[in-house]
C-alpha positions as CSV (number, residue, x, y, z in Angstrom):
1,X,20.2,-12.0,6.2
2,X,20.0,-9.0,8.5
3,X,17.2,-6.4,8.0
4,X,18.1,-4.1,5.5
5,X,15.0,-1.4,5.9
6,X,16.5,1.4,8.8
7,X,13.9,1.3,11.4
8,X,14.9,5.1,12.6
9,X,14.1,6.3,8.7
10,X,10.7,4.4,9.4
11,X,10.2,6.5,12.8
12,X,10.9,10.1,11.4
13,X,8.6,9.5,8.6
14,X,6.1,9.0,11.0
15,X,7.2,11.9,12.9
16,X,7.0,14.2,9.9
17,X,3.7,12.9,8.8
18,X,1.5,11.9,11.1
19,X,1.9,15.4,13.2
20,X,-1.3,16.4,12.0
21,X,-4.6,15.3,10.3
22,X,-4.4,15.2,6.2
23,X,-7.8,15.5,4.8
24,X,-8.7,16.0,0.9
25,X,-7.3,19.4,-0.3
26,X,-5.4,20.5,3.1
27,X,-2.4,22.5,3.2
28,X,-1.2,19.5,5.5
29,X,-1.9,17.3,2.6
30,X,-0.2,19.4,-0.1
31,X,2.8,19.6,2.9
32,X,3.2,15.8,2.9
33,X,3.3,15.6,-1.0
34,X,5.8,17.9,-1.4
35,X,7.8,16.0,1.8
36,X,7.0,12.5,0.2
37,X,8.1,14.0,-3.0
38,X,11.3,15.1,-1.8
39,X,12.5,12.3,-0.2
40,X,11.4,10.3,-3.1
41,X,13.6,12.7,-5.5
42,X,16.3,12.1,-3.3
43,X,16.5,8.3,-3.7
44,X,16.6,8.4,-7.8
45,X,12.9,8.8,-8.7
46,X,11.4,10.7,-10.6
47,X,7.8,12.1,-9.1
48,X,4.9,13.4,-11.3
49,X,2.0,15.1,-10.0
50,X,-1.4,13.9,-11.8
51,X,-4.5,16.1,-10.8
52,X,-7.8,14.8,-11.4
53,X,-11.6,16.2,-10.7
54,X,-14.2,13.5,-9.2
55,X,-17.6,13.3,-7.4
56,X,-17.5,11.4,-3.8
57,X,-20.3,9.1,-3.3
58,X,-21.2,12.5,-1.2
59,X,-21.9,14.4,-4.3
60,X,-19.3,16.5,-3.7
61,X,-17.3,18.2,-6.4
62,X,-13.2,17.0,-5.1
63,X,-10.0,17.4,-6.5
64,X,-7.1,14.9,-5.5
65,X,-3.5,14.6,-6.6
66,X,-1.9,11.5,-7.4
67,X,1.9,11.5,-7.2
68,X,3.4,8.8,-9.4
69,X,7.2,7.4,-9.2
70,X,9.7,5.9,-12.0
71,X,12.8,5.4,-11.4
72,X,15.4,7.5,-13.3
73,X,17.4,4.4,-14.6
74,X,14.7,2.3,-15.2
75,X,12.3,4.4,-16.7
76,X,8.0,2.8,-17.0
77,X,8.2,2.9,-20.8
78,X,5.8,0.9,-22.7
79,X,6.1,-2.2,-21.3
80,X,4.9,-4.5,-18.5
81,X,4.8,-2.3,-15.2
82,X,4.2,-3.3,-11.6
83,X,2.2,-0.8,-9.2
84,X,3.1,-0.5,-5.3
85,X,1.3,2.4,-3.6
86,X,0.2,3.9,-0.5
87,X,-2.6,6.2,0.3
88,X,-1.5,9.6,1.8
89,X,-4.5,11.5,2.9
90,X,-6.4,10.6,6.4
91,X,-10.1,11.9,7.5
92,X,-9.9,15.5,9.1
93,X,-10.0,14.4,12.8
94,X,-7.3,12.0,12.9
95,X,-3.6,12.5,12.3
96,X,-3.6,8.6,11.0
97,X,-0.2,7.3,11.8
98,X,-1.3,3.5,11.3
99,X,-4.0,4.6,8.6
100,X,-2.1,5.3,6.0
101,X,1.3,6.9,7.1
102,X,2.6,3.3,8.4
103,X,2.4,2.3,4.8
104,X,4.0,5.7,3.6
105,X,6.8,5.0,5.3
106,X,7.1,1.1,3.9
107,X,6.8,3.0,-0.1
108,X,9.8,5.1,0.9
109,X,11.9,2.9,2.0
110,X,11.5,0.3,-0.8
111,X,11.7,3.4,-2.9
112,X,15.2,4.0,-1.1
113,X,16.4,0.8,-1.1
114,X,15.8,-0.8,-4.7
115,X,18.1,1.5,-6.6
116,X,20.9,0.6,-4.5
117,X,21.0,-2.6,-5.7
118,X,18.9,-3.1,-8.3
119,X,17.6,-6.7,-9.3
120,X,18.3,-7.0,-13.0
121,X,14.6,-6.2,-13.7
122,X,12.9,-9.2,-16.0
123,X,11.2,-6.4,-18.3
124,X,9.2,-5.4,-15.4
125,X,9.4,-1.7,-14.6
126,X,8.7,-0.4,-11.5
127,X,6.0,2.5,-9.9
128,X,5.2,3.5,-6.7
129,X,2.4,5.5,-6.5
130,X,1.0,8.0,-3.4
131,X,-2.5,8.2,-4.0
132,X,-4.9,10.8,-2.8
133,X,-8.7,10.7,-1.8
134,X,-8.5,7.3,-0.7
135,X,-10.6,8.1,2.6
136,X,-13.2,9.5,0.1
137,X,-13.8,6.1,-1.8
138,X,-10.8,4.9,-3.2
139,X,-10.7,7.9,-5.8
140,X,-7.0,8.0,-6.1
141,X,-6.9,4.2,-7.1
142,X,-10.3,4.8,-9.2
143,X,-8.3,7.3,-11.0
144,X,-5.6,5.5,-11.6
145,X,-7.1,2.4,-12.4
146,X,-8.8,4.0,-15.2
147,X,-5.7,5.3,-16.7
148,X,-4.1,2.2,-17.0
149,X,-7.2,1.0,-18.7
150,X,-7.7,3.9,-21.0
151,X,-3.9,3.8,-21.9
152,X,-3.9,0.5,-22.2
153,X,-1.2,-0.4,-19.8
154,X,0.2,-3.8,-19.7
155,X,0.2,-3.7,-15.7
156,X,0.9,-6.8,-14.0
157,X,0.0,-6.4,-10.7
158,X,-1.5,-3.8,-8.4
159,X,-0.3,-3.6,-4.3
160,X,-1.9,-1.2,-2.5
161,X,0.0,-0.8,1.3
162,X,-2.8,-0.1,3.7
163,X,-1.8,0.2,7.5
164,X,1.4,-1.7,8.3
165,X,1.7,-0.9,12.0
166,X,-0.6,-2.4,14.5
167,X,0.3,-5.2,16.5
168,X,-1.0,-6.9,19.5
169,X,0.4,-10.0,20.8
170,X,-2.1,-10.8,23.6
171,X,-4.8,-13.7,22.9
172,X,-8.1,-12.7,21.6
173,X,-6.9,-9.4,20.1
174,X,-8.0,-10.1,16.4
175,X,-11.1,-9.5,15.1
176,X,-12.5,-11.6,12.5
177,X,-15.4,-11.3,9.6
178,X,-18.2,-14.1,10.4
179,X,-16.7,-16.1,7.8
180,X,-13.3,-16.5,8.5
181,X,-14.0,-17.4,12.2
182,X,-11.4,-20.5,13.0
183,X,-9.8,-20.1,10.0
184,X,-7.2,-17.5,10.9
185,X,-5.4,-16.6,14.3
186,X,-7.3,-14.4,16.9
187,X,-3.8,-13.3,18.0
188,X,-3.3,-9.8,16.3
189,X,0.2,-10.2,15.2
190,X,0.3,-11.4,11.6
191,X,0.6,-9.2,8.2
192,X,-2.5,-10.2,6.1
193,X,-2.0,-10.5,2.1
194,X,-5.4,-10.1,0.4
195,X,-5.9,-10.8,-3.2
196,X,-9.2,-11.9,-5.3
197,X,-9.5,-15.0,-7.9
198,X,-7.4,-13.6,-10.7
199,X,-4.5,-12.3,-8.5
200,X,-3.1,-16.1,-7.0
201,X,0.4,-15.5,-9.1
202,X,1.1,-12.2,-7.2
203,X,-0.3,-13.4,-3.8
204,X,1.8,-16.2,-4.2
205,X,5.2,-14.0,-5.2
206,X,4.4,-11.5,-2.9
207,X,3.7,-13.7,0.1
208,X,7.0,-15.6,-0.4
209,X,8.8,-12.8,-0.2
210,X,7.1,-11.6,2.6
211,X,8.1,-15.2,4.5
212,X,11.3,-14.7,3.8
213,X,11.5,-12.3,6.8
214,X,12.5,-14.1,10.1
215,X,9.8,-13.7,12.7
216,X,7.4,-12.1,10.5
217,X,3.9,-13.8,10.4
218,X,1.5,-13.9,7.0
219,X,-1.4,-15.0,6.6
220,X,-3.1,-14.9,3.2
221,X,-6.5,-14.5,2.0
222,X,-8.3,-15.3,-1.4
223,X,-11.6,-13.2,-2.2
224,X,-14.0,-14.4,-5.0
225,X,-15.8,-12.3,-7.5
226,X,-13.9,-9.1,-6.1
227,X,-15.9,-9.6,-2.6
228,X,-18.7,-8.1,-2.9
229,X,-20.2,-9.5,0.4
230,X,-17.3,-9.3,1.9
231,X,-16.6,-5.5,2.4
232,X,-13.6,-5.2,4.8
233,X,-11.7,-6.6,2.1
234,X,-12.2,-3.7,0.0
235,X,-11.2,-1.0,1.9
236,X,-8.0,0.5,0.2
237,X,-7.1,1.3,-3.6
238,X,-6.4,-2.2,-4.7
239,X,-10.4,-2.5,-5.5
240,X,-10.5,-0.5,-8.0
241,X,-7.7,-2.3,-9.7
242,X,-9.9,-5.3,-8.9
243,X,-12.6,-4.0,-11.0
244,X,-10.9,-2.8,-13.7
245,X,-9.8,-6.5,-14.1
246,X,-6.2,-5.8,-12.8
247,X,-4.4,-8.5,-10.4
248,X,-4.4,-6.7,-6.9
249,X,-3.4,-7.3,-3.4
250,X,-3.8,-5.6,-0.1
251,X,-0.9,-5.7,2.2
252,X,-3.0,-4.7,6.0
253,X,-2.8,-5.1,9.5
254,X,-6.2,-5.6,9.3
255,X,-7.4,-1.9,10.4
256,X,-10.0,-2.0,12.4
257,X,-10.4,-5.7,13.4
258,X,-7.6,-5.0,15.5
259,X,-6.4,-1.3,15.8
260,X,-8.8,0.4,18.5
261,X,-7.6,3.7,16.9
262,X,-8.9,3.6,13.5
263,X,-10.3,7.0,12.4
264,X,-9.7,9.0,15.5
265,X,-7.6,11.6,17.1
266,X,-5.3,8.2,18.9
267,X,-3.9,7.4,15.9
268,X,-0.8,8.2,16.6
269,X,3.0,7.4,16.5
270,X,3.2,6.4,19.7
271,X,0.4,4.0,19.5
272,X,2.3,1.6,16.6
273,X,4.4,-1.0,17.2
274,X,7.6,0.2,15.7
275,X,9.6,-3.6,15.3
276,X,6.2,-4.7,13.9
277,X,6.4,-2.2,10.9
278,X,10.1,-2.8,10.5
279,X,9.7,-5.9,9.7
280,X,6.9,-5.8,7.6
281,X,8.0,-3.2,5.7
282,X,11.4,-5.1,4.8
283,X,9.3,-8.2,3.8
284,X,7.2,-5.9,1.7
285,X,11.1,-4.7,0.7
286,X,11.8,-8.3,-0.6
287,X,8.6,-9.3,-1.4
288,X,8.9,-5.9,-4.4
289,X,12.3,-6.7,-4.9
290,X,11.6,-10.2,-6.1
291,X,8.9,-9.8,-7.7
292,X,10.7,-7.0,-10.0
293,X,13.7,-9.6,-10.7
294,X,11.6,-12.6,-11.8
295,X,8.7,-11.0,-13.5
296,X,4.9,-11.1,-13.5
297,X,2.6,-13.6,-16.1
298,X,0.7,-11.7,-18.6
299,X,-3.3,-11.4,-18.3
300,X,-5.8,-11.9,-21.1
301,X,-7.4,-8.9,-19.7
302,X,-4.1,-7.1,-20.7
């Protein structure tokens, strides 16, 4: 089956959104929402922009934007729902093509491709979900996370798209926690699938979809008790779904066990490697795509 993700539509959404750093409240910022927006309009969805007030660990006072997608012929409703989403912001000295546009990319073109030939949806409804303030603690997620709870959201499962882009096939390019040492490859060109104890279903669905992409490497991982101790695996805005009691995955290259440009100015287009992300972001294409056909198992926490 040939790729169906266009890997030019991947390249000039990197070129329109990783020009320029993206920090919390930035015209740059409110420039990529409204460009994310757009091109999400233009494929069928419908976009909604939900502002919320928190505190940073910082102690700073910040206000974020959350820009949530349903489809216009398969509206959320009040049913089961399955979350993909991708954070938008970046820290201020870093333009953050790999962290997070890379991923931003992958959510639009799923978002382009699903309605086109939509899977019979097994009373599963679909939202994507660009969330803000991620590089501040995961606010976006936090936010959202409580929402669900406080509206008491049946919601399946959580994916949260966090650098997509990085690859380096030369030996001895991945870094790995102390832990997992000889248990995964030290090669950096696999996709990794991260999900805690509650969250095997969806690591399982969304890892076979995944492996249905020729040539495309996964490797999964299985936390316990939301790691804790293990804080790498934490880093993006499926935690806070993890501790709200959600199912949750990370989709990452890694980030900074392999990519020498995490957080700085290098981050850059240029810097990705571009059949990499094309082919991750069609398995994370199939891997949604099935999961929306066949459905999600209920949670007691639910």
């Amino acid at each position: 089956m040939p790729l169906l993700v266009d890997r030019q539509r991947l390249k000039t959404h990197l070129a329109e959104l990783a020009a320029t750093p993206r920090p919390a409240s930035s015209p740059e910022l409110e420039a990529a929402r409204q460009y994310v927006t757009r091109e999400l309009e233009a494929s069928g969805w419908s976009v909604s922009r939900q502002p919320f007030d928190v505190t940073a660990d910082s102690g700073e006072r910040l206000q974020g934007i959350n820009l949530v997608a349903e489809h216009r012929q398969h509206a959320l409703g009040n049913g089961p729902r399955f979350c993909v989403g991708a954070h938008l912001d970046s820290r201020p000295n870093t333009p953050g093509a790999d962290d997070n546009i890379s991923a931003v990319a992958t959510l639009l073109e799923i978002a382009r491709l699903l309605p086109l030939d939509w899977p019979n949806p097994a009373g599963l409804a679909l939202e994507l979900v660009a969330f803000d303030l991620e590089e501040d603690g995961m606010l976006g997620g936090e936010f959202h996370a409580q929402q669900c709870r406080q509206q008491r959201i049946d919601l399946r499962g959580m994916v949260a798209l966090e650098m997509l882009g990085y690859c380096d096939r030369r030996p001895k390019t991945q870094a790995l926690p102390r832990a997992l040492i000889g248990l995964y490859p030290d090669v950096a060109d696999f996709i990794a699938i991260i999900g805690n104890q509650i969250s095997d279903p969806l690591r399982r669905a969304f890892a076979a979809g995944m492996r249905d992409v020729p040539d495309l490497a996964v490797e999964t991982v299985r936390m316990v008790e939301n790691d804790n101790l293990l804080q790498a695996s934490r880093l993006s805005d499926h935690s806070p779904f993890w501790d709200a009691g959600y199912p949750a995955l990370m989709i990452t290259d890694t980030s900074f066990l392999r990519n020498p440009h995490y957080h700085l100015p290098t981050d850059t287009p240029d810097t990705l490697d571009l059949d990499f992300l094309h082919h991750v972001a069609e398995g994370c294409y199939r891997a949604t795509r099935a999961i929306v056909r066949d459905g999600l198992p209920a949670m007691a926490t639910n």
